[in-house]
C-alpha positions in Angstrom: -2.1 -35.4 54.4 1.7 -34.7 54.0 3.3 -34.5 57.7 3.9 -31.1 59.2 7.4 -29.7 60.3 6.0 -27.5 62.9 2.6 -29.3 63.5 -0.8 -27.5 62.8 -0.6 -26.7 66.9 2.0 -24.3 66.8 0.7 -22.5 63.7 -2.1 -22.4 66.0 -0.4 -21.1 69.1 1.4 -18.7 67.4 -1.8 -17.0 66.4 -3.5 -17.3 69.7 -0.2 -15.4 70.9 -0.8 -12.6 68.5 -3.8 -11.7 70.9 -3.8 -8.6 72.4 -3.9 -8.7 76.3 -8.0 -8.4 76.4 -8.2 -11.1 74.7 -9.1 -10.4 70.9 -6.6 -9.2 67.5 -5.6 -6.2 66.5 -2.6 -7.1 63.9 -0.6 -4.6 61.9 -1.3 -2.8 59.4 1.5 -1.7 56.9 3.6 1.9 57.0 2.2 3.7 54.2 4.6 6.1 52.0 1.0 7.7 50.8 -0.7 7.8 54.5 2.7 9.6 55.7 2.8 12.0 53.1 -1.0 13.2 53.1 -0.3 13.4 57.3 2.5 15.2 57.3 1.2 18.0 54.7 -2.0 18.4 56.5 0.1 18.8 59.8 2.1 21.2 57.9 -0.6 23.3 57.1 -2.8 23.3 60.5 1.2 24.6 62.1 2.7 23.2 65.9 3.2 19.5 64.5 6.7 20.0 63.4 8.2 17.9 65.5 6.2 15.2 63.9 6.2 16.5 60.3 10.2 16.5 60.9 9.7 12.6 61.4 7.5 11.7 59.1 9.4 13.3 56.3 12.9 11.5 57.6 10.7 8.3 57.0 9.9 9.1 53.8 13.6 10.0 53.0 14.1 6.2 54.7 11.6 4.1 52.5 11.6 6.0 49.4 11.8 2.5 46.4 15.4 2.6 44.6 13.9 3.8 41.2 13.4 7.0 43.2 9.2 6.4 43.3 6.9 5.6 46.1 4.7 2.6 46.8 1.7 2.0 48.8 3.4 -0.7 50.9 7.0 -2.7 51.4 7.2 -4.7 48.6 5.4 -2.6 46.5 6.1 -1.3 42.8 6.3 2.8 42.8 3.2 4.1 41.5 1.9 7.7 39.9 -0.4 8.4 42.8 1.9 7.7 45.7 5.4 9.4 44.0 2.8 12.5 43.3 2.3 13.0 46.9 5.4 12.2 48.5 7.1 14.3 45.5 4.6 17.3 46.8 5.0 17.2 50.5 9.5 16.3 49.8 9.4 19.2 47.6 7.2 21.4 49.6 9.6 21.3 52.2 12.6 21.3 50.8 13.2 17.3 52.0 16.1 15.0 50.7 14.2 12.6 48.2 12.5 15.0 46.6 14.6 15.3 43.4 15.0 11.7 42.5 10.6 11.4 43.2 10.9 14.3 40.6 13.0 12.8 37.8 10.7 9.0 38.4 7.9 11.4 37.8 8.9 12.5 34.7 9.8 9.0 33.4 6.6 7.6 33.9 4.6 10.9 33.1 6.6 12.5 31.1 8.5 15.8 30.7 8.0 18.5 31.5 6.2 17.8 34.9 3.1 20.1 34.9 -0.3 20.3 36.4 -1.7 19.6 33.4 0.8 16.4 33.3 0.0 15.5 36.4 -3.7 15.8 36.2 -3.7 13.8 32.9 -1.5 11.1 34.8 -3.7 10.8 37.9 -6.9 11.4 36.0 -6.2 8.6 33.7 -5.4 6.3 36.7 -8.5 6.3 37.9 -11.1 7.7 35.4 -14.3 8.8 36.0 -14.3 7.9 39.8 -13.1 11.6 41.4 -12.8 9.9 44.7 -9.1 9.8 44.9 -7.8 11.9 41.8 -9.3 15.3 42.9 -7.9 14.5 46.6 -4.8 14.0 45.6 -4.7 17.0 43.1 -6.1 18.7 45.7 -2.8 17.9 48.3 -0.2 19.3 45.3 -2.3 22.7 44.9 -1.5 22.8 48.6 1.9 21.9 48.8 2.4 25.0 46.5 3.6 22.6 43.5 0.5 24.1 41.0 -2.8 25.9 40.9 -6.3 25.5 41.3 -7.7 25.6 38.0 -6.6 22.2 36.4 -8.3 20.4 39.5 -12.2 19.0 38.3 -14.4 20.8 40.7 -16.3 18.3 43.6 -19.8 19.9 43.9 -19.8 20.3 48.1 -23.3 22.1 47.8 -24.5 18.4 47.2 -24.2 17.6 50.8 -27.0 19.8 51.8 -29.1 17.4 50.2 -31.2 14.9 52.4 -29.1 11.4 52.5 -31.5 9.4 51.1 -31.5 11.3 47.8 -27.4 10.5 47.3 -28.1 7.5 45.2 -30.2 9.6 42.9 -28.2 12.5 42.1 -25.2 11.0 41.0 -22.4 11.9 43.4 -18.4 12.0 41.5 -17.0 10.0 44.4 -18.2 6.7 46.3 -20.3 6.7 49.5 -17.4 6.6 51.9 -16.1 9.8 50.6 -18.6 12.3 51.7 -16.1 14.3 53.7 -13.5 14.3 51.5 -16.7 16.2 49.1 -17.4 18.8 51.4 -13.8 19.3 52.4 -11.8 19.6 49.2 -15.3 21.2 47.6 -15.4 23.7 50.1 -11.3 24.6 49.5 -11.8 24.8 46.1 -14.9 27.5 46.3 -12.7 29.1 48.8 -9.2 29.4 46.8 -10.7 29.0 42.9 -14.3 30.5 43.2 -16.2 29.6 40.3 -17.3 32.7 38.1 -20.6 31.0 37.4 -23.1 33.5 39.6 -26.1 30.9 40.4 -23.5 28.4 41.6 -21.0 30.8 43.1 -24.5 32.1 45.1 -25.5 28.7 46.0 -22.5 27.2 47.6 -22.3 30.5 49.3 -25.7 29.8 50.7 -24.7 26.4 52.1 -21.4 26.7 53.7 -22.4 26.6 56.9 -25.3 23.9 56.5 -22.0 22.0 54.6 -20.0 22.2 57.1 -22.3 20.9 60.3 -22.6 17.5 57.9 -19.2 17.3 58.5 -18.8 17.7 62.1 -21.8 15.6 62.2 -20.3 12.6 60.9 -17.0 12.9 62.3 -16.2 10.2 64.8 -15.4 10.4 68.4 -11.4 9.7 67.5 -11.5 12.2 65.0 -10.5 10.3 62.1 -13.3 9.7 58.9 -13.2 5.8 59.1 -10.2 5.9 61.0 -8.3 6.1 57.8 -5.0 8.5 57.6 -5.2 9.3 54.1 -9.3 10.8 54.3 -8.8 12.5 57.5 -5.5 14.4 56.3 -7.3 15.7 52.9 -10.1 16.8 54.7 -7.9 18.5 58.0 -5.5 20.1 55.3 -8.0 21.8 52.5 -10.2 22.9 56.2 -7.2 24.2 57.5 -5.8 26.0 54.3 -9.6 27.5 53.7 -9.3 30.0 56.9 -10.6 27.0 59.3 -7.7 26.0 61.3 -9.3 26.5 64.7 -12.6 24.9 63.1 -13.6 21.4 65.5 -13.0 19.2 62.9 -9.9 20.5 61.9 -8.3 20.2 65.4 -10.0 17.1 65.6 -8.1 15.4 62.8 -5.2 17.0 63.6 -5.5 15.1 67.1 -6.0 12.0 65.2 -3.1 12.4 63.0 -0.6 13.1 66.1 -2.3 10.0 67.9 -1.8 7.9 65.1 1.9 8.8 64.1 4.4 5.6 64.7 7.4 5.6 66.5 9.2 5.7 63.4 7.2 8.5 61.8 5.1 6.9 60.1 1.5 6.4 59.6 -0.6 3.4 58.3 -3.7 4.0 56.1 -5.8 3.2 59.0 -5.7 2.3 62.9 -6.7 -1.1 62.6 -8.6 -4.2 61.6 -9.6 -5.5 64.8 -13.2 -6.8 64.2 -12.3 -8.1 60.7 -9.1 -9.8 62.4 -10.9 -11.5 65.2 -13.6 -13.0 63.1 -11.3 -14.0 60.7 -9.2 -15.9 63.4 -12.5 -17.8 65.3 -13.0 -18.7 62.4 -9.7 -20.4 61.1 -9.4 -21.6 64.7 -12.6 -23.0 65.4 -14.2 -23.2 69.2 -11.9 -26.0 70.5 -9.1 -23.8 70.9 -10.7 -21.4 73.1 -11.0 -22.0 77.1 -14.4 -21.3 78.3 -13.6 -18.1 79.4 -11.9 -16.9 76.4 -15.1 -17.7 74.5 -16.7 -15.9 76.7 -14.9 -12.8 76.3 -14.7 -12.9 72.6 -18.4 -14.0 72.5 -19.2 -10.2 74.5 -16.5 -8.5 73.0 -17.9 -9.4 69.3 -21.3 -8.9 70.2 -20.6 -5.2 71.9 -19.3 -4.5 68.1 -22.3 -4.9 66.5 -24.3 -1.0 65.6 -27.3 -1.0 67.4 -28.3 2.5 66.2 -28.8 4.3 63.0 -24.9 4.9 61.5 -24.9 9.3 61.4 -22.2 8.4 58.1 -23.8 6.2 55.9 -27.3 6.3 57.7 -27.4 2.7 57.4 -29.5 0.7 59.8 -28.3 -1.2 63.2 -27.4 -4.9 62.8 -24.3 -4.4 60.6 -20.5 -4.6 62.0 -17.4 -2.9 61.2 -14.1 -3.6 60.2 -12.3 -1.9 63.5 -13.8 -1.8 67.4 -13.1 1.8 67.0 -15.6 4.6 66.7 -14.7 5.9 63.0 -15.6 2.3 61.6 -18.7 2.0 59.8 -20.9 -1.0 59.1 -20.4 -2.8 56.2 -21.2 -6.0 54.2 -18.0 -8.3 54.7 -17.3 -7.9 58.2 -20.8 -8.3 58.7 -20.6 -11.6 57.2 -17.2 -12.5 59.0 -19.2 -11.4 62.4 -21.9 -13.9 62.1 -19.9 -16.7 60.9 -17.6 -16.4 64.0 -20.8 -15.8 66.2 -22.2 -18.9 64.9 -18.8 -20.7 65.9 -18.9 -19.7 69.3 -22.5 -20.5 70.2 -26.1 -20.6 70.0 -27.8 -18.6 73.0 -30.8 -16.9 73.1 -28.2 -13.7 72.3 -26.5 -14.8 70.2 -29.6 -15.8 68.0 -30.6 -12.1 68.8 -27.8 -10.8 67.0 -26.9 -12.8 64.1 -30.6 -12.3 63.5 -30.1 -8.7 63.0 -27.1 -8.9 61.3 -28.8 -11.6 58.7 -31.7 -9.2 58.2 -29.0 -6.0 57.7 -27.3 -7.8 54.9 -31.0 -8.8 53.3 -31.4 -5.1 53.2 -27.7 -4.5 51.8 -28.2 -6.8 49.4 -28.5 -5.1 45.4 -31.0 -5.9 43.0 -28.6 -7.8 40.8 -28.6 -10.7 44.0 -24.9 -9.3 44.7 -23.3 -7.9 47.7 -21.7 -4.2 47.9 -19.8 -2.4 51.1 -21.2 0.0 52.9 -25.0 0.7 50.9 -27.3 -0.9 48.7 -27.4 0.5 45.1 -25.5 3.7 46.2 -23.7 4.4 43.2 -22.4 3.0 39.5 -18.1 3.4 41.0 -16.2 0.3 42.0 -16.3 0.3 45.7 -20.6 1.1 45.9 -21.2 -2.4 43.5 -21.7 -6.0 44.1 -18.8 -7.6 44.3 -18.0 -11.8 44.4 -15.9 -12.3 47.5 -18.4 -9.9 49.7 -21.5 -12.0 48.0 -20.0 -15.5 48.9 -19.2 -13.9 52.3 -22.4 -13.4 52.9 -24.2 -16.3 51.4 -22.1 -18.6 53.8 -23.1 -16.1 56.8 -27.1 -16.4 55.7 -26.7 -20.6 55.6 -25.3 -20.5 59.8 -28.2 -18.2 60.3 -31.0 -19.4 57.6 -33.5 -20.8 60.1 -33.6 -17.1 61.8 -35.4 -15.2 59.3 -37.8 -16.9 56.1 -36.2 -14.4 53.8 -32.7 -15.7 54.0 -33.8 -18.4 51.6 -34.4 -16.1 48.8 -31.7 -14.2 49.7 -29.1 -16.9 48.9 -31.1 -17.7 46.0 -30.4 -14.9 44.3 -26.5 -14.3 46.0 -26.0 -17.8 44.3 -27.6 -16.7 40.8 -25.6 -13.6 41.3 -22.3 -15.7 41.3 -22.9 -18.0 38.7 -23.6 -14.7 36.4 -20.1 -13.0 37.4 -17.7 -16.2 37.3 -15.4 -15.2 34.5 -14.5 -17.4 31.3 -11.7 -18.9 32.7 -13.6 -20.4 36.1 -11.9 -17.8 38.1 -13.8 -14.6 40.0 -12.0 -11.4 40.6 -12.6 -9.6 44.3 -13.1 -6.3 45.0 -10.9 -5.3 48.4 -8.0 -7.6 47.7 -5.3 -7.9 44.3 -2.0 -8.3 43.2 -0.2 -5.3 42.8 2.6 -7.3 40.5 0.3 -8.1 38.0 -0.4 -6.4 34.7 -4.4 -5.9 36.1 -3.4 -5.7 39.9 -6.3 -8.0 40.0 -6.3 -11.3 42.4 -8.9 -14.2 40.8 -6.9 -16.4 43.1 -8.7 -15.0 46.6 -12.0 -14.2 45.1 -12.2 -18.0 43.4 -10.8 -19.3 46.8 -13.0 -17.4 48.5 -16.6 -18.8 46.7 -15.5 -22.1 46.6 -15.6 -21.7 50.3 -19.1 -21.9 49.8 -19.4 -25.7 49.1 -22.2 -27.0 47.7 -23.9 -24.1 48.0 -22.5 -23.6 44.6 -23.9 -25.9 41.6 -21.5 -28.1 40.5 -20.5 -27.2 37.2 -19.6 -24.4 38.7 -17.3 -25.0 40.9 -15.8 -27.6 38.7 -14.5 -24.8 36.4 -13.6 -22.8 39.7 -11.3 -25.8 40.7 -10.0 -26.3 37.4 -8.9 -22.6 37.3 -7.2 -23.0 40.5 -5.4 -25.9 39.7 -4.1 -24.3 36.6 -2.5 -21.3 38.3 -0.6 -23.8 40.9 2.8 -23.2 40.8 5.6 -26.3 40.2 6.8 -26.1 43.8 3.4 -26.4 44.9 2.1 -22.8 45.3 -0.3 -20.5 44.3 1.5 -17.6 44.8 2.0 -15.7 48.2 1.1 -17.6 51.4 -2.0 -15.6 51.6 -3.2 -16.9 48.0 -1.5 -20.6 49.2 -3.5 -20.8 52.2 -6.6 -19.7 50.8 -6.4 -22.3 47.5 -5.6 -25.2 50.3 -8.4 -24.7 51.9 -10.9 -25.0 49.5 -8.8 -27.8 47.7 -6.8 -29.6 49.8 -3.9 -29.9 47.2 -1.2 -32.4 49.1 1.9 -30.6 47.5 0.3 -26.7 48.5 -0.2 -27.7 51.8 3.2 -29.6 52.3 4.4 -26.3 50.8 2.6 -23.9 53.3 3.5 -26.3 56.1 7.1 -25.7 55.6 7.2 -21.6 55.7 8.0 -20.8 59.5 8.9 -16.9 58.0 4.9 -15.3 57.8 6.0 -12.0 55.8 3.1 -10.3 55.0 2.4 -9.7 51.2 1.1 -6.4 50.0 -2.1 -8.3 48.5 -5.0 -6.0 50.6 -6.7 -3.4 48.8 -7.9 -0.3 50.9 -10.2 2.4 49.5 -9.4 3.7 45.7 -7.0 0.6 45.0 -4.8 1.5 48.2 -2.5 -1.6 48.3 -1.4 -2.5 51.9 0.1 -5.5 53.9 -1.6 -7.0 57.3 0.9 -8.7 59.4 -1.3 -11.6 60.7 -2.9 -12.6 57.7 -0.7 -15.0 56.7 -0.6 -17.2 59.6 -4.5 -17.0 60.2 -4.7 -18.0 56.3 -2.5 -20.4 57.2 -4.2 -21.9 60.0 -7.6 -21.5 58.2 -5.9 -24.1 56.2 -4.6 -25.9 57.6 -7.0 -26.7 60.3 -9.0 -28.0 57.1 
């Protein structure tokens, strides 16, 4: 191993610095261009924010890109979906910016900028999946920038059917995006009625039933997954539909002042903090944790874990969310990332408790197909409800800590291992579902989801990680990356390639990369995980 400049114990102390004072991570999530715009339009439309709306527009003003567009992050490329809504909310309020978001519009749409433009633009972006075209559609109508009847129509009524019936019925948007449906659906029957008389009668019927769904799944903090972009589409078509003084409109109107920065902006959601503890045991390992700090993460990890039936996704206790906060919701990676740093810092009778339960939750997560999806097992056909590589291999190397806890298991990473094999793609590589590359022709990122299976060993058959390896070596670059010192640290790890790691030992400047990808392809940076990549990596 090359010698290291700074020494793998000051990567290391500079990530057990990034602790918050309890003792765990909480990072930094990205300012988001999209996040601020959706917030400060909702805010707009509920009325008394302006103070904040004034902000959040100067930010937008601030970090709008040179070609006169709007990216999802710093660092990244304008985009359709992002200009559209900061154009809407600029222009909507008469803002500085909003012109030049205008003319990179109709570059990259095309002139003259219409709604049916538009609607072609965003529809194509993201096909059949409504979960993100229709909101955003949704947010122009409102802004005043074009009508109703060019957006495709989100059937609310749906909501009044019993959960466990959602897989069956074939819902236009993913499982996380419930209230987003009965939001924007109920805005629409509001401001576009339909003229069909059976339909018209039936939504009618269900408003009310509708609408307690809503507040029933609204968290404690107000904000659906504690995500800015959700909670502003469904506080801004509420509020614009006669429901201002509605509880979950002034809830998410709280959430949205809470969550503001000091600089007017707001991220796409409040924070990783169970994903980025997890992640850091785990590139740390146990030795460099006093006894009482083990202690305390040991609790505070363990106090994380759902012990009750989730009111969003109905899913079953034993799972763990990304964030310690109360809009998170159970899902398959953290999950994962929980037992493997569990297993890290013990063994107790507690311990074995709870890793027991969360083995068990992602046996019943688990798709037919042997893969891994999100938030629920064979939910829907859309992107973000499928198996996905990196979540699979997650989860496989979760089951392996944990396999002597429950006989299934075995069977279980039987068919998670058959489930990779089958998705590996020509070249070696596999391609992961929450992260990519937004410089890219595909945006895709084979580099994390191959790192991130090869980090399952010999779990893997051979041949198979051979071409995985082979891949990865082919993509090295001739100073001895792989890319971004996310995608460095992650191909070190699972090759221990002397030039990438004398390469990664040498950064001492961790920018973040925007290489994260939130719901509906939302691209966003995280401050800390370059130098808990890093450390993952070097540690190895």
């Amino acid at each position: 191993m090359p010698s290291l400049p700074w020494g793998i114990s000051a990567f290391r102390d500079r990530l057990l610095a990034a602790r918050t004072a309890a003792g765990h991570w909480e990072g930094e999530l990205s300012s988001s261009p999209l996040s601020t715009a959706t917030a400060v339009t909702a805010l707009t439309i509920v009325g008394g924010y302006d103070t904040l709306v004034t902000k959040g527009l100067r930010w937008l003003t601030n970090n709008q890109n040179v070609d006169g567009g709007f990216g999802d992050a710093p660092r990244c490329p304008s985009n359709i979906s992002t200009t559209t809504l900061a154009w809407a909310t600029l222009s909507a309020n008469n803002a500085p910016g909003a012109a030049a978001a205008e003319t990179w519009l109709r570059e990259n749409i095309g002139a003259p900028l219409t709604a049916e433009s538009i609607t072609r633009a965003i529809s194509g972006t993201y096909g059949e999946d409504k979960t993100f075209a229709v909101p955003i559609l949704t947010h122009c109508s409102l802004a005043g920038r074009f009508g109703w009847d060019h957006i495709p129509v989100l059937p609310f009524e749906l909501a009044a059917i019993p959960h466990s019936l959602f897989k069956w019925i074939g819902l236009p948007v993913v499982s996380y995006a419930l209230p987003a449906l009965i939001a924007i659906g109920y805005a629409q029957h509001y401001h576009y009625p339909t003229e069909h008389k059976v339909a018209h009668t039936i939504r009618q019927i269900v408003r009310t039933k509708t609408l307690r769904v809503l507040e029933s799944i609204q968290p404690a903090s107000g904000g659906f997954l504690e995500a800015t972009p959700l909670t502003s589409f469904v506080t801004m078509s509420l509020a614009s539909s006669g429901l201002v003084g509605h509880s979950v409109t002034q809830r998410g109107a709280r959430f949205l002042a809470s969550s503001i920065r000091d600089d007017g902006s707001w991220p796409i959601d409040t924070n990783l903090a169970t994903w980025l503890t997890t992640l850091s045991i785990n590139a740390l390992g146990v030795d460099a944790f006093t006894a009482t700090e083990r202690t305390y993460l040991r609790s505070w990890l363990l106090d994380q874990q759902y012990k009750e039936i989730h009111p969003y996704t109905q899913s079953p206790p034993g799972g763990w969310a990304w964030t310690d906060l109360s809009g998170g919701v159970p899902d398959g990676d953290d999950t994962a990332g929980a037992l493997l740093a569990l297993a890290t810092l013990g063994n107790d009778a507690e311990i074995r408790v709870a890793a027991t339960a969360g083995a068990r939750w992602l046996i019943k997560l688990q798709n037919s197909d042997g893969g891994i999806p999100t938030f629920c097992r064979g939910w829907g056909k859309l992107p973000f409800d499928q198996s996905s590589p990196d979540l699979t291999a997650h989860a496989l190397r979760a089951w392996n800590k944990w396999r002597s806890t429950e006989p299934r298991i075995d069977a279980a990473m039987e068919r998670a291992v058959s489930y990779l094999v089958q998705s590996q793609q020509n070249d070696g590589s596999w391609i992961p579902l929450w992260f990519g590359n937004p410089s890219t022709q595909d945006q895709t990122n084979p580099i994390y989801g191959t790192a991130r299976v090869l980090e399952c060993g010999n779990l893997i058959p051979r041949n198979t990680r051979l071409r995985a390896e082979q891949y990865l070596a082919s993509v090295q670059q001739p100073n001895g990356s792989f890319g971004t010192i996310e995608e460095t640290a992650l191909a070190v790890a699972v090759l221990g390639d002397p030039r990438g790691t004398r390469w990664l030992a040498e950064q001492t400047h961790f920018e973040a990369s925007p290489i994260g990808l939130y719901f509906a392809k939302l691209w966003y940076s995280e401050k800390l995980y370059p130098l808990i990549f890093t450390v993952a990596a070097l540690n190895k």
